[in-house]
C-alpha positions as CSV (number, residue, x, y, z in Angstrom):
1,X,-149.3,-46.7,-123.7
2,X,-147.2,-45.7,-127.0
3,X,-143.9,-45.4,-124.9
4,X,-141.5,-48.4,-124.3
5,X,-140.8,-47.1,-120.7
6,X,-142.5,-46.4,-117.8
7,X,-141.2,-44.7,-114.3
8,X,-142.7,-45.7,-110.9
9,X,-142.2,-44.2,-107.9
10,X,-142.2,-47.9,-105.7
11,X,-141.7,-45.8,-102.6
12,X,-144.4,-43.2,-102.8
13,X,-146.4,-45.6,-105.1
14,X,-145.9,-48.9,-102.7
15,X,-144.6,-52.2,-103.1
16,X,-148.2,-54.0,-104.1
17,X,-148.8,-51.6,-106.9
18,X,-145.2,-52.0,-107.9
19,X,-145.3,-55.4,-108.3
20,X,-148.7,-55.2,-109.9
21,X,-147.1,-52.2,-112.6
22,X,-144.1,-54.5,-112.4
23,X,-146.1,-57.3,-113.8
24,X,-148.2,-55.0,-117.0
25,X,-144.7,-53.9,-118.3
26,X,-143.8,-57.7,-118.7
27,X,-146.8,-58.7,-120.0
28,X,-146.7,-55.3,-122.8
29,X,-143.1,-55.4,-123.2
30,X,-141.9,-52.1,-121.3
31,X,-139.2,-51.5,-119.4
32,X,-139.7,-50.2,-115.6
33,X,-137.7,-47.7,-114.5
34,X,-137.8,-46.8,-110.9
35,X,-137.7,-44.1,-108.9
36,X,-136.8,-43.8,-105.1
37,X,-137.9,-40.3,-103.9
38,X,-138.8,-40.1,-99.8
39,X,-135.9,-42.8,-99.4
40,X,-134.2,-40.8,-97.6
41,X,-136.7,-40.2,-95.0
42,X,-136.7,-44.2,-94.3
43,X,-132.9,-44.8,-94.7
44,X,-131.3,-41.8,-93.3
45,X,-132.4,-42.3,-90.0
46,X,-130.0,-43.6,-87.4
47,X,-132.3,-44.3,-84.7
48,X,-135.0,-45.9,-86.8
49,X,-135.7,-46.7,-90.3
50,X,-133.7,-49.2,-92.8
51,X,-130.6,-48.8,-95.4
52,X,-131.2,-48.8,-98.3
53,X,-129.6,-51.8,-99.0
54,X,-133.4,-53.8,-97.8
55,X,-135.2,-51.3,-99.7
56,X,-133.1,-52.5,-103.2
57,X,-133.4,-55.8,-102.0
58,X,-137.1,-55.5,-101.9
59,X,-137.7,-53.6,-105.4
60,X,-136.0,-56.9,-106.5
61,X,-137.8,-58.9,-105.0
62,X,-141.1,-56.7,-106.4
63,X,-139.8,-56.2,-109.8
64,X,-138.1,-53.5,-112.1
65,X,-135.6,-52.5,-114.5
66,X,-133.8,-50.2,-113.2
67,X,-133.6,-48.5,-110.0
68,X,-132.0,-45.0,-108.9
69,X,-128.8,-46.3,-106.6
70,X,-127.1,-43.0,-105.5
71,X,-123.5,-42.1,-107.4
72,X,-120.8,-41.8,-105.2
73,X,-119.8,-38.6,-106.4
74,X,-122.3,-35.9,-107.9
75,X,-125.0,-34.6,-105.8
76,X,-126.4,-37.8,-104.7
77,X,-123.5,-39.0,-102.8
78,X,-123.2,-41.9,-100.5
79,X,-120.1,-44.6,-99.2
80,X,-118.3,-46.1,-101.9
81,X,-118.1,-49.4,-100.6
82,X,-121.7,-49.3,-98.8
83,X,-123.2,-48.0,-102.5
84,X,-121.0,-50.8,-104.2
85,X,-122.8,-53.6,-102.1
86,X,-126.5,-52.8,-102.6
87,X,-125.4,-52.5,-106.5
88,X,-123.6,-56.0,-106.1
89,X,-127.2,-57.0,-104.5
90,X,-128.9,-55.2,-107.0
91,X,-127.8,-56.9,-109.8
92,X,-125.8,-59.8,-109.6
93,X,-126.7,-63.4,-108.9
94,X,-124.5,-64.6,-106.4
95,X,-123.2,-62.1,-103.6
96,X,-120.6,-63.2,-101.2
97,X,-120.9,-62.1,-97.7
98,X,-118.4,-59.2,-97.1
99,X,-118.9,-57.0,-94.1
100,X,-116.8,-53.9,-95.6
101,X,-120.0,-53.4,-98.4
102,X,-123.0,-54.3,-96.0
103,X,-123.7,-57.8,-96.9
104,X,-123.9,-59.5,-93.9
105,X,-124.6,-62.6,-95.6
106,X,-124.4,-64.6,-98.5
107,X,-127.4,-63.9,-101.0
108,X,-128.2,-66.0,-103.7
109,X,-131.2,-64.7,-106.0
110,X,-130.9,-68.3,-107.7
111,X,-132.5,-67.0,-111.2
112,X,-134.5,-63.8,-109.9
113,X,-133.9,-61.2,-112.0
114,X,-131.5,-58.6,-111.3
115,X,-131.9,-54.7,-111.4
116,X,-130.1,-52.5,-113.1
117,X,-128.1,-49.5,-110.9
118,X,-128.8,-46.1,-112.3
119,X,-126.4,-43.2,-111.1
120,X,-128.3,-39.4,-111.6
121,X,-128.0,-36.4,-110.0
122,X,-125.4,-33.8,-110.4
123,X,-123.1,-35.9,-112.9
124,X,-121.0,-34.6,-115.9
125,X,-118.4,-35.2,-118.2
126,X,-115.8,-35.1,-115.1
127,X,-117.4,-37.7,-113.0
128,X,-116.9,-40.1,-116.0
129,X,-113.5,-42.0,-115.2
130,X,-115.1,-42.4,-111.6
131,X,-118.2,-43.7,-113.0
132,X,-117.1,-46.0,-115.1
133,X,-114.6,-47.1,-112.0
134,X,-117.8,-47.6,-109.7
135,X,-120.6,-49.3,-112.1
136,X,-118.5,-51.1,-114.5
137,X,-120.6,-51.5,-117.6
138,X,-124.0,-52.9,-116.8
139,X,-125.4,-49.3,-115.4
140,X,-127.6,-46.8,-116.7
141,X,-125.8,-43.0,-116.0
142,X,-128.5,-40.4,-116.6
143,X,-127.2,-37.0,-116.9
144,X,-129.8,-34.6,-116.9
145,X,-128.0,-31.2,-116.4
146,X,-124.8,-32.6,-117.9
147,X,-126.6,-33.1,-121.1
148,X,-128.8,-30.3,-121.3
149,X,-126.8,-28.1,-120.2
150,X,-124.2,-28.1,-122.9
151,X,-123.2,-24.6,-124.0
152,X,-124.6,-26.0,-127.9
153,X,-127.1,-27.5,-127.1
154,X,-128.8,-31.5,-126.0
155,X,-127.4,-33.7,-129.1
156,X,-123.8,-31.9,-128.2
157,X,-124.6,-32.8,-124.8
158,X,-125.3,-36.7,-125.4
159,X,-122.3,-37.2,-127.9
160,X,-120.1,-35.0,-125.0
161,X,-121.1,-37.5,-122.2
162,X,-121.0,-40.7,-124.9
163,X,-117.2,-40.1,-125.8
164,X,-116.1,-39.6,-122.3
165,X,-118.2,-42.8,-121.8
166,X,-116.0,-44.8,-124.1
167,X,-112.9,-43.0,-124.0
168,X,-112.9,-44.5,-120.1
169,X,-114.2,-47.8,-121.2
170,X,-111.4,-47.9,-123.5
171,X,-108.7,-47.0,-121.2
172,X,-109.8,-49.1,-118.4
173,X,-109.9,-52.2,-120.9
174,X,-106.1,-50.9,-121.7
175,X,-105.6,-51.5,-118.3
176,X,-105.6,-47.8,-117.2
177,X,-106.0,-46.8,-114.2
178,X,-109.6,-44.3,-114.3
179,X,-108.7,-43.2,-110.8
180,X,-105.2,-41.8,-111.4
181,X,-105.5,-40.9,-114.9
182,X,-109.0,-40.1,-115.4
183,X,-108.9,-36.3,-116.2
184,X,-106.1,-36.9,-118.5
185,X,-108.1,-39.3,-120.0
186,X,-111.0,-37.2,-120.8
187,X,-108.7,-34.3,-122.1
188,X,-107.5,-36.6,-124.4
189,X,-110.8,-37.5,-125.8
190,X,-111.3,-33.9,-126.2
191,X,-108.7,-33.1,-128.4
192,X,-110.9,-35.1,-131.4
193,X,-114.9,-34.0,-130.0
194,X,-115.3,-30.7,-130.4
195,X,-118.6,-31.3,-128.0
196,X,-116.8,-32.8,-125.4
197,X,-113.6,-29.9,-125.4
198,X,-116.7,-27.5,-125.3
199,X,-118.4,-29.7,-122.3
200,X,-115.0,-28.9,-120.5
């Protein structure tokens, strides 16, 4: 294919075809990145449908890299703790039953591979300290408009969103807390990157 990535659809696409495209990319050494457009018109339903929480549990069960998980805060927002459990489902091994985050049950995956959470949709240079709070470090944070639209340009945009990135990292490994400090955090950051006091 000439590109180390491919994005599926596993949704619109289905479940047989992701498992089958899920399959090439191991075989040829690409990563799949997967998108979940019409979820909402299975898991949004109260009367019918399913949460979302079955639907990431199958894409692992199907295979993928990565998977679109919602934010928390941005445009795609959903329940903290709810989003938090289908992440911890997502990509961890072992997940203890707790009710609060939707897991109803113990779930162990044994050595099934995990997926990896990606937040998208309406994040930016703000949403950092909260980001970094939610996902930890194994996430993938995509931010479309809050790269590209950087007042000079997309490579200002990236190094913008990659020094709030590590300024947070860095102050939670202090032992900061991200919630309570978090815009402080990222003006402080801003006082050495020109591209991230300009992001602001």
């Amino acid at each position: 294919l000439g590109v180390p990535i491919v994005m599926h659809d596993y949704l619109t696409g289905g479940f047989t075809a992701n498992t089958s495209l899920a399959h090439y990319c191991r075989d040829h050494s690409l990563l799949l990145h997967i998108h979940r457009a019409m979820h909402a018109v299975i898991d949004r339903q109260k009367i019918h449908g399913m949460h979302f929480r079955v639907l990431a549990k199958a894409l692992r069960l199907s295979g993928g890299d990565h998977l679109h998980a919602g934010t928390v805060v941005g445009k795609l927002e959903g329940e903290r703790e709810v989003t938090l459990g289908f992440v911890d489902l997502m990509r961890d091994n072992f997940c203890e039953k707790d009710r609060n985050r939707g897991i109803y049950f113990t779930q162990d995956w044994v050595s099934l591979p995990g997926v990896i959470p990606v937040a998208s949709g309406g994040i930016h240079v703000w949403h950092m300290p909260a980001l970094v709070e939610i996902f930890g470090d194994d996430a993938c944070l995509q931010f479309g408009g809050g790269t590209l639209g950087h007042p000079w340009g997309n490579a200002p945009g990236a190094a913008a969103n990659r020094i709030a990135c590590e300024a947070c990292v860095q102050a939670r490994n202090e032992g900061r807390s991200l919630a309570a400090e978090g815009n402080e955090i990222i003006r402080d950051a801003a006082k050495w990157s020109p591209e991230l006091a300009a992001a602001c």
